[in-house]
N, C-alpha and C positions, 0 to 999 in steps of 0.2 A: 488344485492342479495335479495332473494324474503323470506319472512318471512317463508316461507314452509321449506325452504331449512336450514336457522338456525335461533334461535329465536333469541327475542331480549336479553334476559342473556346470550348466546352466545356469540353476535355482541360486547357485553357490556366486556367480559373478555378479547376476542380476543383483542380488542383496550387497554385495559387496560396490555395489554403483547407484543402490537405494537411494541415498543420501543425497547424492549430489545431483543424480534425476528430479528429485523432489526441488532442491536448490535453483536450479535452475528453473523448472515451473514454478516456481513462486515468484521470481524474480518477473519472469515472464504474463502471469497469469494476476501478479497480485495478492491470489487468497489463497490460504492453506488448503481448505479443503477443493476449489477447483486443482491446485497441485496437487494433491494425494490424488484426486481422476485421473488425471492424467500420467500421472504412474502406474498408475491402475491398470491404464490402456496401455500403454509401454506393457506390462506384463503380458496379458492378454495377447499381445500383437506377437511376443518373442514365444509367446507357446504355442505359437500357431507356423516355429519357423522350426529348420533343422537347423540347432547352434553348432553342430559341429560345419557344419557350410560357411557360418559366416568366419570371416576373416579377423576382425578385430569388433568383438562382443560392445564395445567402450563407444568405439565410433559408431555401431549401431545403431545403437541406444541413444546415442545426443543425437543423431539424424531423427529418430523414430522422435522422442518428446518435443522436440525443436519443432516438428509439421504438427505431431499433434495441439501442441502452444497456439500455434499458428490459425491452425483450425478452428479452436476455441475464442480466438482472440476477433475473428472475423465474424464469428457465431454470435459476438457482444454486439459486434459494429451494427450487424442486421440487426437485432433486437432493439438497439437503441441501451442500451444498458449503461449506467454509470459503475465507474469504479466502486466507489464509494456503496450500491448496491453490495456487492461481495466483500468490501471489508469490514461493512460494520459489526455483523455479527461475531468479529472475528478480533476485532479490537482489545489491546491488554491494559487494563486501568490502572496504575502503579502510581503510589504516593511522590509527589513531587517536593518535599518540605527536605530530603536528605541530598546534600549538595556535593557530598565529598567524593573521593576520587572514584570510589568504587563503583557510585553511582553511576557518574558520567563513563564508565567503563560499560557497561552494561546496556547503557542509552546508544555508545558508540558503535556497540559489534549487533544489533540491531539493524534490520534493514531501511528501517523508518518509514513512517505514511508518507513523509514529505517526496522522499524519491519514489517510491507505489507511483506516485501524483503526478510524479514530471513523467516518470516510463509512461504512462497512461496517455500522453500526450503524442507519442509517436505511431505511425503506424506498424503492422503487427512483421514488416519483413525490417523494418528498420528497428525495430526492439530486438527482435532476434541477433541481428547482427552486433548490435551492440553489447548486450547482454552477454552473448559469446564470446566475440572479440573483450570487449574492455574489463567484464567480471571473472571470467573462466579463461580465460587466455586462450582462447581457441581460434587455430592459423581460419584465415579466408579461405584458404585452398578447402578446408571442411565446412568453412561454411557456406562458400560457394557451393557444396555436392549440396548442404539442409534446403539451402533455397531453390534449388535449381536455376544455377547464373553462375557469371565470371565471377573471380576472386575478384577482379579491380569491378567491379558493379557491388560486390558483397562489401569491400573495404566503401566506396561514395555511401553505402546506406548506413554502414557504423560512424564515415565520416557526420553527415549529415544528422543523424541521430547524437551523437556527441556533441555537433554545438547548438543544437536544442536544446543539452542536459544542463550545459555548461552555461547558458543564458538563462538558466531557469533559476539555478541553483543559487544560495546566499553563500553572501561571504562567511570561510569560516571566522566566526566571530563569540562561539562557546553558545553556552545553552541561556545563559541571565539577561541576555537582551531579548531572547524570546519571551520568556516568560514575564519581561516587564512591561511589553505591550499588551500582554492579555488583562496582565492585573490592572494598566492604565484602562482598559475597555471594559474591565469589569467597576471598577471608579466611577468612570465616565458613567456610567448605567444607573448607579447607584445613587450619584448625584442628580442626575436626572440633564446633565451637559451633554448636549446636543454637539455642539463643537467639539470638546473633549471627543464622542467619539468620531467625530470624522478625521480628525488628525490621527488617530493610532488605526482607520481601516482604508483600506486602497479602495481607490476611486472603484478600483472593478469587482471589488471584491465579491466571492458567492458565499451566501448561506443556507445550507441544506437540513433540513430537521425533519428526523425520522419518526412522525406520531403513530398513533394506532390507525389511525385510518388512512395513512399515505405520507409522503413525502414532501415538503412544501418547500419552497426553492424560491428566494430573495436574489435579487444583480443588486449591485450596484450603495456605493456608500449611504445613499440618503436611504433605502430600503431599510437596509441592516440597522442603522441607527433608529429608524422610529421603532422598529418591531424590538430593540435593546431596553427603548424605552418605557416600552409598554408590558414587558416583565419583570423591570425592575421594583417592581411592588411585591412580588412574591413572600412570603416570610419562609426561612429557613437559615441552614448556614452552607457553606461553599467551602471546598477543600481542593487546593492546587497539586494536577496530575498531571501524569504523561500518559498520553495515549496515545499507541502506537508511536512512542518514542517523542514525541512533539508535546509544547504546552498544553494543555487544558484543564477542564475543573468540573467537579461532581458538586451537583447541587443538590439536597436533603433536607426534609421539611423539620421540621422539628421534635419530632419523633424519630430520626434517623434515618427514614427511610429514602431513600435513591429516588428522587423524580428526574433527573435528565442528569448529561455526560454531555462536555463540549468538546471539542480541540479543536486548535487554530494554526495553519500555517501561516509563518510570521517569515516576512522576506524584506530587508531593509527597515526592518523596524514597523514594519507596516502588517497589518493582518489580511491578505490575500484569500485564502478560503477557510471557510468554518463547516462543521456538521457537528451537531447535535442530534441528540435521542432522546425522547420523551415515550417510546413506546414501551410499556411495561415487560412484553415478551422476550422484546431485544436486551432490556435493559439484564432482566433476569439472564439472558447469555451470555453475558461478559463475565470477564476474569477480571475483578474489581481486587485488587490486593491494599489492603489501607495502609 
């Protein structure tokens, strides 16, 4: 970027708002790297402005990422895209066997898949709102100007996206009841109980697995259980992770090598949605930490 185009007080605030532009598109967007674009374009967008014109650089900038968010998030809906698309590749596999405080500290300040999954649920003026309002603390009066509307129509869509969040969301109830429905479902599998697993997955529950030649997508309890069934035969061993801050488990043939990556969100004791990956390319892009 060429000094004509923004000065160095410019280059100097922008960087110094880096951070939280990015925070905010992730929150918004889901995936790091769709967030790093979209700062991206924030930059782009502010070197094409005279900064000494604008009034408060800060406010800008959250208006400027906030439409761009916005824009990208509408770009999914047309496409048809799942979440889960953008975050697989993006996913952090971390040993789940250390229970102590430290851990769960680290699990905590994490944004988690599980919340990715409920945002993903809204649409893309009622994420904004909320996302600004309830994470960033940003008045309606500014995010009335992001949306173009009233503050009292900015606050109904943070309302209204609020208790979609709040209806989705499990009770806090710590990390070990998650993870003992996963191991009851991996049980269940192993046994070859059919019953076993329809009691630890939700009636609706989806499963999405990422192969090498596409995506295959399971509804529904009796789904997931016969296809649990029919891999339970695999030889290898299984090691309980977090992914993306949530249960799951790496599975490894016996030679150690990585054949797939689960995780599960568990809500009332119940397993609601799964993805897996079996594709060697994906698998190879993860941050597998043992």
């Amino acid at each position: 970027m060429s000094e004509s185009t923004t000065d160095h007080a410019g280059t100097r605030a922008f960087e110094a708002e880096r951070g939280r532009l990015f925070a905010v598109a992730y929150r918004m967007l889901g995936s790091k790297t769709d967030a790093e674009d979209a700062v991206q374009e924030a930059w782009l967008r502010l070197a094409r402005q005279d900064t000494a014109a604008i009034e408060s650089l800060p406010g800008w900038l959250t208006t400027v990422i906030g439409r761009i968010c916005i824009d990208m998030l509408r770009s999914r809906e047309a496409r048809r895209e799942s979440l889960y698309d953008h975050l697989v590749p993006e996913f952090e596999v971390r040993d789940d066997r250390d229970g102590g405080p430290e851990h769960e500290a680290v699990r905590a300040e994490s944004v988690g898949l599980a919340l990715l999954v409920i945002l993903d649920t809204l649409r893309p003026r009622e994420r904004l709102a909320f996302v600004l309002h309830d994470m960033f603390a940003l008045s309606f009066d500014a995010i009335a100007e992001i949306l173009d509307t009233s503050p009292d129509a900015a606050k109904m869509l943070a309302s209204r996206a609020r208790r979609k969040v709040q209806n989705s969301r499990r009770p806090t109830q710590g990390r070990r009841p998650e993870r003992a429905a996963v191991d009851a479902f991996l049980a269940a599998a192993r046994d070859g109980d059919f019953a076993g697993l329809l009691r630890v997955l939700d009636p609706d529950v989806t499963w999405r697995t990422y192969t090498a030649r596409g995506v295959i997508i399971r509804r529904g309890a009796d789904a997931v259980a016969g296809k649990a069934l029919q891999g339970s035969h695999v030889r290898g061993t299984t090691s309980p992770v977090l992914v993306g801050g949530e249960p799951g488990v790496v599975a490894r043939d016996l030679n150690g090598k990585t054949l797939a990556v689960m995780v599960c969100i568990v809500v009332d004791d119940r397993i609601v949605d799964m993805v897996s990956v079996t594709d060697p390319d994906r698998l190879a892009a993860f941050d597998i930490t043992d």
